[in-house]
MMTF fields as JSON, N, C-alpha, C and O atoms, coordinates in Angstrom:
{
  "mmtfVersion": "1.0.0",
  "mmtfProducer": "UNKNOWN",
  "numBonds": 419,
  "numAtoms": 420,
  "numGroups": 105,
  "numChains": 1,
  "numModels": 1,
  "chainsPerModel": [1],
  "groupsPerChain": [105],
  "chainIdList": ["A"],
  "bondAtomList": [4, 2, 8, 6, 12, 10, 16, 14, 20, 18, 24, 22, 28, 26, 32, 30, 36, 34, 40, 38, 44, 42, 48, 46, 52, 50, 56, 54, 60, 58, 64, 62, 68, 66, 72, 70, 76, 74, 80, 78, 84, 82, 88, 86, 92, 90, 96, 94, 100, 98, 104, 102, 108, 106, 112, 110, 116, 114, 120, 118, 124, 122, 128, 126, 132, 130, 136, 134, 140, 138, 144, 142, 148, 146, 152, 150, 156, 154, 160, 158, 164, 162, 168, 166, 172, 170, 176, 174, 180, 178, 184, 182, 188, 186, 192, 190, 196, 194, 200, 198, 204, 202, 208, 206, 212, 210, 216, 214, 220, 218, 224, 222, 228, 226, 232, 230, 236, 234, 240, 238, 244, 242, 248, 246, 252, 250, 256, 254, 260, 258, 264, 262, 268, 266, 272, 270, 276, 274, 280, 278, 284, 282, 288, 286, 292, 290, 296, 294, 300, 298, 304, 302, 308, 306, 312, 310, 316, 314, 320, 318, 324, 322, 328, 326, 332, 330, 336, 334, 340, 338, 344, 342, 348, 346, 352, 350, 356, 354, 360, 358, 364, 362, 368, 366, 372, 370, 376, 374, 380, 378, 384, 382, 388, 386, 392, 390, 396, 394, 400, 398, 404, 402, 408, 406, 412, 410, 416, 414],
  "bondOrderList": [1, 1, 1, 1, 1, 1, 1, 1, 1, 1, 1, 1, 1, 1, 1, 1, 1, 1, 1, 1, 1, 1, 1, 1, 1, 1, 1, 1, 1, 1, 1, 1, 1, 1, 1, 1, 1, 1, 1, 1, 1, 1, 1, 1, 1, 1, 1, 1, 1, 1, 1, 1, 1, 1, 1, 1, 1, 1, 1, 1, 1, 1, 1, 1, 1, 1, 1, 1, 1, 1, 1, 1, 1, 1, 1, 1, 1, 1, 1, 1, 1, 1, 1, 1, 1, 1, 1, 1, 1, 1, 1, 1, 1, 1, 1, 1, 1, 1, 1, 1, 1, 1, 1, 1],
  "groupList": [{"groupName": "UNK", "atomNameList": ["N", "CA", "C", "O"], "elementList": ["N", "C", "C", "O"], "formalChargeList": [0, 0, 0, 0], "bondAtomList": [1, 0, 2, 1, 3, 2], "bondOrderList": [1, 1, 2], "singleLetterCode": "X", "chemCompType": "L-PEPTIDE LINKING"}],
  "groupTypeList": [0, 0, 0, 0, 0, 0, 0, 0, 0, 0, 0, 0, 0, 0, 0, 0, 0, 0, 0, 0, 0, 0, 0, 0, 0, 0, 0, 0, 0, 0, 0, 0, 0, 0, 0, 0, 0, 0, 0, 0, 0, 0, 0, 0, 0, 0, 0, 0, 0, 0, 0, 0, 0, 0, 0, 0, 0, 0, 0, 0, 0, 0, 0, 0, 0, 0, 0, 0, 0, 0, 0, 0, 0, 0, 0, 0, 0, 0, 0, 0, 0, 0, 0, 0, 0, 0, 0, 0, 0, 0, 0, 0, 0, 0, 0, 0, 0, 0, 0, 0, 0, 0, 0, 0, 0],
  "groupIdList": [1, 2, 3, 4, 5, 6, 7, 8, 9, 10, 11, 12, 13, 14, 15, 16, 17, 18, 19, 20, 21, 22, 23, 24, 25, 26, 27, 28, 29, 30, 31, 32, 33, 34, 35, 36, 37, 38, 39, 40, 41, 42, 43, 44, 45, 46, 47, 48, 49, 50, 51, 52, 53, 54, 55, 56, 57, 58, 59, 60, 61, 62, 63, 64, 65, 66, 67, 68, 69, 70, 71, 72, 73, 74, 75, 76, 77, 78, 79, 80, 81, 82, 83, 84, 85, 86, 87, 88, 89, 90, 91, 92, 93, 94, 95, 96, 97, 98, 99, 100, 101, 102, 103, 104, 105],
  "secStructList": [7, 3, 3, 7, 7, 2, 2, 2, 2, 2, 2, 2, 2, 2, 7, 7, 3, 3, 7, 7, 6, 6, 6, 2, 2, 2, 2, 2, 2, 2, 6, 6, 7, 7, 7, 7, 7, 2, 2, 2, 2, 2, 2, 2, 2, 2, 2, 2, 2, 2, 6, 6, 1, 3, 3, 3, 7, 1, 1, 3, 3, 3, 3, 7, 2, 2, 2, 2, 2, 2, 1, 6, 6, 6, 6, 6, 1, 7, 2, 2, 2, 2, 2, 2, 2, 2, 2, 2, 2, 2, 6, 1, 1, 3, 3, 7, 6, 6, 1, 7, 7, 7, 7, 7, 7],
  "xCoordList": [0.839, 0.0, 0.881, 1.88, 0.444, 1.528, 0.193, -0.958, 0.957, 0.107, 0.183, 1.065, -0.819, -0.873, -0.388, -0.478, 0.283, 0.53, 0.102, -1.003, 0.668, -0.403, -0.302, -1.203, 0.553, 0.047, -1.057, -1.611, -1.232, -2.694, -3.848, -5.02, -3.331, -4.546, -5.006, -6.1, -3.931, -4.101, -5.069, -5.872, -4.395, -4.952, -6.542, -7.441, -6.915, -8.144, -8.884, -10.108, -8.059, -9.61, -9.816, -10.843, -8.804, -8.838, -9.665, -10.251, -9.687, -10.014, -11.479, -11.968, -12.168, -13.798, -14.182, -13.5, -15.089, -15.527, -14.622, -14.193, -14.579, -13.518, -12.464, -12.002, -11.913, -10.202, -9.651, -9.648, -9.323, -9.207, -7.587, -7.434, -6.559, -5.142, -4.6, -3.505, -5.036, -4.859, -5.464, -5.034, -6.857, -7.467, -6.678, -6.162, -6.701, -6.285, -4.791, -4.357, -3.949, -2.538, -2.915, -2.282, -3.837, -3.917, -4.711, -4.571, -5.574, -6.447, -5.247, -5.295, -4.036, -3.362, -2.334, -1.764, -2.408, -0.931, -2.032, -1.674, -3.294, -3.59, -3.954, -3.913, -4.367, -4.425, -2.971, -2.598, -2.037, -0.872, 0.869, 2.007, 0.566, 1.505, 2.563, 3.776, 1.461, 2.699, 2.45, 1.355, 3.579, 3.469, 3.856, 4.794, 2.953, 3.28, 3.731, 2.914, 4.265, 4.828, 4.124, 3.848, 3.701, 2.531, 2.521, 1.486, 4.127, 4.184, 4.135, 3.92, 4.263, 3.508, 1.815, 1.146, 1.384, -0.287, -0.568, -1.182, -0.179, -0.518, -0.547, -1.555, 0.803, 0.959, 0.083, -0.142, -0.38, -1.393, -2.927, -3.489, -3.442, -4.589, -4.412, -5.468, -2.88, -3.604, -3.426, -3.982, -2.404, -2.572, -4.644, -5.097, -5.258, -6.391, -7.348, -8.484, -6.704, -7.88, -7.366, -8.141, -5.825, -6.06, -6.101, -5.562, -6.492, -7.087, -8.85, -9.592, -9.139, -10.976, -11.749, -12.836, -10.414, -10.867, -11.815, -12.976, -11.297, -11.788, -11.972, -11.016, -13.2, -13.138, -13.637, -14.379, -12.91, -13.237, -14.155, -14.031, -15.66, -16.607, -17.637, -18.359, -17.555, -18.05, -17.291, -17.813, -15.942, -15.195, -15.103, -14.736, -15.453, -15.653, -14.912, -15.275, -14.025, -13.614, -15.292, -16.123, -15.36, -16.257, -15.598, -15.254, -15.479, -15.259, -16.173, -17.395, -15.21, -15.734, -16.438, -16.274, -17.259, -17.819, -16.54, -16.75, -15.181, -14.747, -13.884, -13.512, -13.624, -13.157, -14.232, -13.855, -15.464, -16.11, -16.007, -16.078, -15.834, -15.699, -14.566, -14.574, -13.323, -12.176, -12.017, -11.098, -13.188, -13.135, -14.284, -14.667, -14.78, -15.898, -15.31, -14.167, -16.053, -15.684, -15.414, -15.025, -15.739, -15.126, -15.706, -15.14, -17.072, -17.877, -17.723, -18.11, -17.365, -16.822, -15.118, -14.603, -14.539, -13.026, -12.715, -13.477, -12.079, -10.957, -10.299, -10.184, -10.049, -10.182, -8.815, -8.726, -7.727, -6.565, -6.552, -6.107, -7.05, -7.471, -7.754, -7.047, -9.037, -9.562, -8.871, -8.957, -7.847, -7.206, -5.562, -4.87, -5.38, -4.586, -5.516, -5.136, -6.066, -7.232, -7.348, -7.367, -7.436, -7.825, -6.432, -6.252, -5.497, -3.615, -3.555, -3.105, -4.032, -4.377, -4.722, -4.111, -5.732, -6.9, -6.528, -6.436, -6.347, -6.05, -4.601, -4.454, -3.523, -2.3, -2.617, -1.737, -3.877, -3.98, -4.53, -4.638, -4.714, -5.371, -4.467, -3.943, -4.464, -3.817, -4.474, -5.63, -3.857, -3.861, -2.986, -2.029, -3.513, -2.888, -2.036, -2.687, -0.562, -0.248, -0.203, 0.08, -0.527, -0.082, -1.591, -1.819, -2.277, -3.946, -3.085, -3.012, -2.25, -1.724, -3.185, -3.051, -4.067, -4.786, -4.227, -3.914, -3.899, -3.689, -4.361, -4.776, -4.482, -5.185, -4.214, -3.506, -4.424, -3.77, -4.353, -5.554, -4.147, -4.27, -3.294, -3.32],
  "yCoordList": [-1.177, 0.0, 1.237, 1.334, 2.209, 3.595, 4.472, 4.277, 5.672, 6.945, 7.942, 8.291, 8.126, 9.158, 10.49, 10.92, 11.388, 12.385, 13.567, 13.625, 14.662, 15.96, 15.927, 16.593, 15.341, 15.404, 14.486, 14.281, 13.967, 12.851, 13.624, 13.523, 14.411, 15.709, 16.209, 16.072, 17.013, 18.058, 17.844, 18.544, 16.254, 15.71, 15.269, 15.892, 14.516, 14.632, 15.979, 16.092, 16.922, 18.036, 18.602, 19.276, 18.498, 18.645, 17.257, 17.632, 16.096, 14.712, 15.086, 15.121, 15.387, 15.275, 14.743, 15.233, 13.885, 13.955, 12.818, 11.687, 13.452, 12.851, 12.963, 14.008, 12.125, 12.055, 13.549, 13.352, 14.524, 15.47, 16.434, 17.578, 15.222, 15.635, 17.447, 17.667, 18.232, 19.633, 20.431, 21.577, 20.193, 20.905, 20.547, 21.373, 18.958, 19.26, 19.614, 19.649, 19.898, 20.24, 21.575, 21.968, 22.504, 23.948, 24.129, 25.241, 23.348, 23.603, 23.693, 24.464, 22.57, 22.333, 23.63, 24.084, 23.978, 25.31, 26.453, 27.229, 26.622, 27.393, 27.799, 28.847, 26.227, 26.576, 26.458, 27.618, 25.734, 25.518, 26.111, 25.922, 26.703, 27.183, 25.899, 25.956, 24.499, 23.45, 22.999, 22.908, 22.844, 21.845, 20.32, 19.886, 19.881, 18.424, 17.467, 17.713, 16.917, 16.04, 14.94, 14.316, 14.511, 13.493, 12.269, 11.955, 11.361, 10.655, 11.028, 10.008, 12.022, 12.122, 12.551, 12.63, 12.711, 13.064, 11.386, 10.838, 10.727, 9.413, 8.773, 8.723, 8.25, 8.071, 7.931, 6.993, 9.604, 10.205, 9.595, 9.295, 9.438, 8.854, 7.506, 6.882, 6.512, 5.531, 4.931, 4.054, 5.925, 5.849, 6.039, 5.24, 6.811, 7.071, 6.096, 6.007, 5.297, 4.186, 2.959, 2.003, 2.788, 1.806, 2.119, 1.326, 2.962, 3.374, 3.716, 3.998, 3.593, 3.212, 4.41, 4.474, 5.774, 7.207, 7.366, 7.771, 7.099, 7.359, 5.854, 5.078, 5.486, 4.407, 5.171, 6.153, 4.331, 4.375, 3.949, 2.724, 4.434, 4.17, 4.463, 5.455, 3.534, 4.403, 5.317, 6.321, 5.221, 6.88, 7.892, 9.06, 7.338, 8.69, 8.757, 8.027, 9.647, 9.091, 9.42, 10.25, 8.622, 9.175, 8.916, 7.788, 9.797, 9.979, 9.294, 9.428, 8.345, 7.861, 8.343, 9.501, 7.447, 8.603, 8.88, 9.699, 8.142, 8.341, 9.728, 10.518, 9.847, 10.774, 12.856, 14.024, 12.156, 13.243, 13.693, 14.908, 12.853, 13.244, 13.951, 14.747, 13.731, 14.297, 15.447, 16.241, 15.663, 17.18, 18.16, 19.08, 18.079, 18.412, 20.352, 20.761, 20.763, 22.367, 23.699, 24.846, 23.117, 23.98, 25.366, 26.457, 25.047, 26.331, 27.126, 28.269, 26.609, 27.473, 27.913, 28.739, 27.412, 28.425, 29.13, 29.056, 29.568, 29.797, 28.533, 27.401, 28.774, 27.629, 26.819, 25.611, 27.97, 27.582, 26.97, 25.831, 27.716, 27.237, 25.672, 24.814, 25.352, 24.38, 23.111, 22.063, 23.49, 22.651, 22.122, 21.181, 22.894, 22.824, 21.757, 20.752, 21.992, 21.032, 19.692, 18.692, 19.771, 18.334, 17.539, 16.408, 18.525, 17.825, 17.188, 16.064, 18.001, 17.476, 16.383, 15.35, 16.567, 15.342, 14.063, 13.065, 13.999, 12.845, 12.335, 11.149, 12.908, 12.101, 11.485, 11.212, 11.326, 10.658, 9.013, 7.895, 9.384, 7.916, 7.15, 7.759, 5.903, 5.027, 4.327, 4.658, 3.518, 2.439, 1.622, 1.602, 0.841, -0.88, -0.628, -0.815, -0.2, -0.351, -1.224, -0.907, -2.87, -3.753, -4.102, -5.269, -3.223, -3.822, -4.249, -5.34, -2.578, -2.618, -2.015, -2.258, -1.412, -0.836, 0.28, 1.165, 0.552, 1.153, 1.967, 1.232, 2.805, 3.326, 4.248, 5.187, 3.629, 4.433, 5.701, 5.499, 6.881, 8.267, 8.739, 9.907],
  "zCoordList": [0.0, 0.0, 0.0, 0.713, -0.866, -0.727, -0.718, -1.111, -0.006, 0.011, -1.324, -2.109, -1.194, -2.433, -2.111, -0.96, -3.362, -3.261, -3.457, -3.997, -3.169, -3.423, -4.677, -5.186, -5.612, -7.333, -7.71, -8.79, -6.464, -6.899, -6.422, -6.784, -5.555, -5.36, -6.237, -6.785, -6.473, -7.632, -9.118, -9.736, -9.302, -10.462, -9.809, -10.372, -8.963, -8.818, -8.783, -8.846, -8.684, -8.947, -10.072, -10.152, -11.431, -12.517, -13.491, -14.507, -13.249, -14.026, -13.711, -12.582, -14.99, -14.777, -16.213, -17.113, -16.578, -17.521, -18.641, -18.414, -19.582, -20.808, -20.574, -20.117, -20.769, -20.965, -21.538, -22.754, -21.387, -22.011, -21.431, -21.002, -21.712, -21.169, -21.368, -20.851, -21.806, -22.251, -21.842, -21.972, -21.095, -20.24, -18.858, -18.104, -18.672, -17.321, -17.044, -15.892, -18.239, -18.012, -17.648, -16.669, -18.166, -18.231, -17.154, -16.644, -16.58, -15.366, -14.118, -13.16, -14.439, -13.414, -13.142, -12.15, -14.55, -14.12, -13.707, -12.82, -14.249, -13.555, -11.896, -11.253, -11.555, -9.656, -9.416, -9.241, -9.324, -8.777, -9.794, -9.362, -10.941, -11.823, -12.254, -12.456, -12.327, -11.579, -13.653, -14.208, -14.205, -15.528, -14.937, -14.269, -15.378, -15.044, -16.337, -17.225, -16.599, -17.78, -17.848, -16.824, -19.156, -19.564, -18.554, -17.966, -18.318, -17.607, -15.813, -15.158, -15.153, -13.963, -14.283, -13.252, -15.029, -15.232, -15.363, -14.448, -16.331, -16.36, -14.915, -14.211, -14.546, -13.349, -11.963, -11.198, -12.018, -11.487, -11.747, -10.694, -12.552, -13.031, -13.122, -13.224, -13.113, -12.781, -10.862, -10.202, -10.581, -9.127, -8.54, -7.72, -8.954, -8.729, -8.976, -8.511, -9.841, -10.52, -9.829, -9.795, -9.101, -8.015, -7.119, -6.347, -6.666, -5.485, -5.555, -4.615, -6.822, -7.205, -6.634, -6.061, -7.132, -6.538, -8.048, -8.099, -8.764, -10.516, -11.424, -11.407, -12.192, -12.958, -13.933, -13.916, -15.122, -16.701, -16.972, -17.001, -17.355, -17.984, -19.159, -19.265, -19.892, -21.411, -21.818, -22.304, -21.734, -22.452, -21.326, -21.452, -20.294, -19.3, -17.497, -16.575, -17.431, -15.657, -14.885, -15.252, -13.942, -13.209, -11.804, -11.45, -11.198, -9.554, -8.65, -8.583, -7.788, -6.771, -5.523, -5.139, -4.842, -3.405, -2.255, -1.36, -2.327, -1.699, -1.984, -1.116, -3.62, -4.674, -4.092, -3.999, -3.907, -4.125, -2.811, -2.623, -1.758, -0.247, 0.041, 0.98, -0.813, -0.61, -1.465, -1.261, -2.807, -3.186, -2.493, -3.216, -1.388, -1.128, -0.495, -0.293, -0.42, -0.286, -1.458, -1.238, -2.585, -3.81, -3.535, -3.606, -3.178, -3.302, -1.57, -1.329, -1.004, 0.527, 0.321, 1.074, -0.514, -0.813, -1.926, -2.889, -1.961, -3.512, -4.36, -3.891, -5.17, -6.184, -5.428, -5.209, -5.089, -4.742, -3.362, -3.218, -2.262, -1.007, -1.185, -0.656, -2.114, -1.985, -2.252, -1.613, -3.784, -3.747, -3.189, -3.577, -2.408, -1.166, -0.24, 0.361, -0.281, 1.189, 0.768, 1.485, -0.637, -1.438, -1.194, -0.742, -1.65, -1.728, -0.21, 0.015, 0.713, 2.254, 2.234, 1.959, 2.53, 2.323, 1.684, 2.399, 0.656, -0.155, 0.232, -0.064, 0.802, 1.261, 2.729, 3.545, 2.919, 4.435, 3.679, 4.183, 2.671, 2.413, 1.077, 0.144, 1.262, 0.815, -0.733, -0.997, -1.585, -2.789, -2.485, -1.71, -3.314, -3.722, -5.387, -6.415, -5.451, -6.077, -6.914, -8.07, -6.508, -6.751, -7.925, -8.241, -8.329, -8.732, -10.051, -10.617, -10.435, -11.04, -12.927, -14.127, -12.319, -13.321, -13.844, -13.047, -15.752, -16.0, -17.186, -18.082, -17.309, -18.604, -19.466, -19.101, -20.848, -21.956, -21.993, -22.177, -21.919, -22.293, -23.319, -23.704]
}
């Protein structure tokens, strides 16, 4: 079991919807000024999917309840605040590296 990192934060509050690697590179520099390189974004998303924060369905991530519990507050902070709280939040809890689920992006 390893803990997740605040780049697994980060990336959970950008992953909504479609696979759409260019929004969430640009969503990401915009809260945190952070560029992330294809292989830590990957990384990132499939750390999330063994940890069953995010599953692939029909073409689509959809966020888990444990996923949505750990973005919860958007609308009580600043975009930045909030996702500081999320980077929090989400390094208290653990994955199973070992599922070993990965998704091509």
């Amino acid at each position: 079991m390893k803990n997740y990192t605040n780049i697994d934060g980060l990336v959970l509050c950008v992953v909504k919807g479609k696979p759409n690697v260019y929004s969430w590179i640009s969503e990401i520099d915009a809260l945190d000024h952070l560029l992330l390189t294809y292989d830590e974004l990957r990384s990132s998303i499939n750390n999330l999917l063994n940890g069953n924060m995010l599953y692939y369905k029909n073409g689509r991530f959809v966020r888990s309840l444990k996923a949505k519990f750990i973005l919860i507050g958007r609308l009580l902070f600043g975009d930045v605040d909030w996702q500081i709280k999320v980077q929090h939040r989400i390094e208290k809890y653990t994955y199973d590296e070992s599922k070993n689920a990965e998704l091509k992006i």
